[in-house]
N, C-alpha and C positions, 0 to 999 in steps of 0.2 A: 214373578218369583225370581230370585237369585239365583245362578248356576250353583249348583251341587257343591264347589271348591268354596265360592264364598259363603255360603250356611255353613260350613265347615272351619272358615277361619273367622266367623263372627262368633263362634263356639267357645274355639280358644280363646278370642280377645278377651268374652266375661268369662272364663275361667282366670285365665290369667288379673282380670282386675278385681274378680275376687280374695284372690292368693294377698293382692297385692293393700284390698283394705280390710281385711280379716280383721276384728279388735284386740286378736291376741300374737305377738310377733313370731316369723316363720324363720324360720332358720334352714338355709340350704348346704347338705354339704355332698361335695360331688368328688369321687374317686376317677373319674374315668373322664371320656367324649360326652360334653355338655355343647355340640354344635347346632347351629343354627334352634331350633325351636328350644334346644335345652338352655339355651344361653339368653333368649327371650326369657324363660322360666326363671331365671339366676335372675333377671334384671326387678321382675317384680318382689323378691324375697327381699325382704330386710336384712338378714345379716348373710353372709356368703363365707363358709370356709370352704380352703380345697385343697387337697392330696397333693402332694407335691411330682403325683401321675394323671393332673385331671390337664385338660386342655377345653378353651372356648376358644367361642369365634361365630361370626356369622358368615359364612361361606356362601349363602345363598346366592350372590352375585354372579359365583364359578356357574349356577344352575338356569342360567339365566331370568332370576327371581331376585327378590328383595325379601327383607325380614316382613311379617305381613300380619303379626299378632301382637302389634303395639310395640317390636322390639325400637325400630324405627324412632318414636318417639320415646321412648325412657331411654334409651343409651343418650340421644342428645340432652337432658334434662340429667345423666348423670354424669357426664363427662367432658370434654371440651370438645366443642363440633369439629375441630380439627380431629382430632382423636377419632371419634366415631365415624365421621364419613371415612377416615383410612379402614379404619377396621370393616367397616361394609363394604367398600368400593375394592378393596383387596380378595378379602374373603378368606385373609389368611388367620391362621389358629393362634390363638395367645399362649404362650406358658404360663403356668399360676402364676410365678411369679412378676411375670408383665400385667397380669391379670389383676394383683394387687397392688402393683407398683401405679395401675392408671386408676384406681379405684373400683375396678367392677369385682372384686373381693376384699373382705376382711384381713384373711391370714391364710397362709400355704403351713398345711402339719405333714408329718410325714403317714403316707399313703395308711401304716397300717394303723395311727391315732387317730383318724378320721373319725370315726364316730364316737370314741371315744371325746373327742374335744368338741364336739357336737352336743353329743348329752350332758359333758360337765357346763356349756354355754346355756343348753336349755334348763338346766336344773338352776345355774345362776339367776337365769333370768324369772324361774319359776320361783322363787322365795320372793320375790317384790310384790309390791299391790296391784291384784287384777286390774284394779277399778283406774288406777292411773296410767296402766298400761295401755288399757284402752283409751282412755281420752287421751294421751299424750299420742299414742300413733295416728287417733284419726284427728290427733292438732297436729303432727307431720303429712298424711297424706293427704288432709284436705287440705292444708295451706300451701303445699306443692301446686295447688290449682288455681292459685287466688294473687290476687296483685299482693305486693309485700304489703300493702295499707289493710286490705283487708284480712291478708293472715295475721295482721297482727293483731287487729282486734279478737278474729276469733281466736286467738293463743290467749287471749286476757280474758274470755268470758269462760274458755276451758280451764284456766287457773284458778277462775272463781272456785267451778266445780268440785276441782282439787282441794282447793283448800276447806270447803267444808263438810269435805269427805270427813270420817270414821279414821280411813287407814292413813289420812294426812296426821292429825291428833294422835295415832298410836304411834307411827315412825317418830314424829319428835318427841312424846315421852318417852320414847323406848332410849333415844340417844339420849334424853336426859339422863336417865336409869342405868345409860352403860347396859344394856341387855338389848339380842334382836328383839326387832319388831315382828309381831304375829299379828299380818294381813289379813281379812276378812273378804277385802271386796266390797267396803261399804265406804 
């Protein structure tokens, strides 16, 4: 049996790689201390806004620990291994703005637009096609796993999909028509 800490952090890992292939996209927005496990959390979301008072970082090194719920892996898969072993090997805290400047956010709004700029991002995103939503994220997170050869075929058997979707056929009538398109999900 595992020690009590690791059942614990094998917990988090599929929580977090749940978060992170959901088929409908997650949107994180953080006002405040998003350190060490929050900032693990930040790394499996797809889009990232933050307060222009949120701070990250993985500090866990000052604890004598390391990141240990996959951060590890997705910071180097999202950033330049230069970049990330600083950031873990320091343990020091980012400003949003470095935060977005290395890519580990979208956009810094100001603290009290925060969710406001969160829900007009999700309602954006919420008028588009379920159906494509979903195959297009799991043709981004499963070809994150896959040699470029074969993500690229699976991108091209997911386009198939696409294309003979329902809501493929309405968005391009619709742009023919000059009028939105009304998604289904089919």
């Amino acid at each position: 049996a595992l020690p009590h800490q690791q059942t614990g952090a094998e917990d988090i890992r599929r929580l977090l790689r749940r978060s992170e292939a959901l088929d409908k996209p997650t949107i994180g927005a953080v006002n405040g201390f998003a350190l060490g496990g929050g900032t693990e959390l930040i790394l499996a979301l797809d889009i990232r806004i933050l307060s222009d008072k949120a701070k990250l970082g993985l500090p866990e090194i000052t604890l004598g620990l390391f990141p240990g719920a996959g951060g590890t892996q997705r910071i180097i898969r999202q950033l330049p291994l230069c970049r990330a072993k600083e950031i873990m090997f320091t343990g020091d805290m980012l400003s949003p703005d470095e935060a977005v400047s290395l890519g580990l956010a979208n956009r810094v709004v100001p603290h009290d637009s925060l969710m406001d700029e969160a829900m007009a991002t999700a309602t954006k995103i919420a008028g588009k096609s379920p159906l494509v939503l979903k195959l297009l994220k799991r043709t981004l997170v499963d070809g994150g796993d896959m040699p470029l050869v074969s993500a690229l075929r699976h991108e091209q058997a997911m386009i198939g999909l696409v294309l003979d979707s329902a809501d493929a056929h309405e968005g391009c009538t619709a742009f023919l028509e000059k009028r939105d398109a009304r998604f289904e999900g089919k």
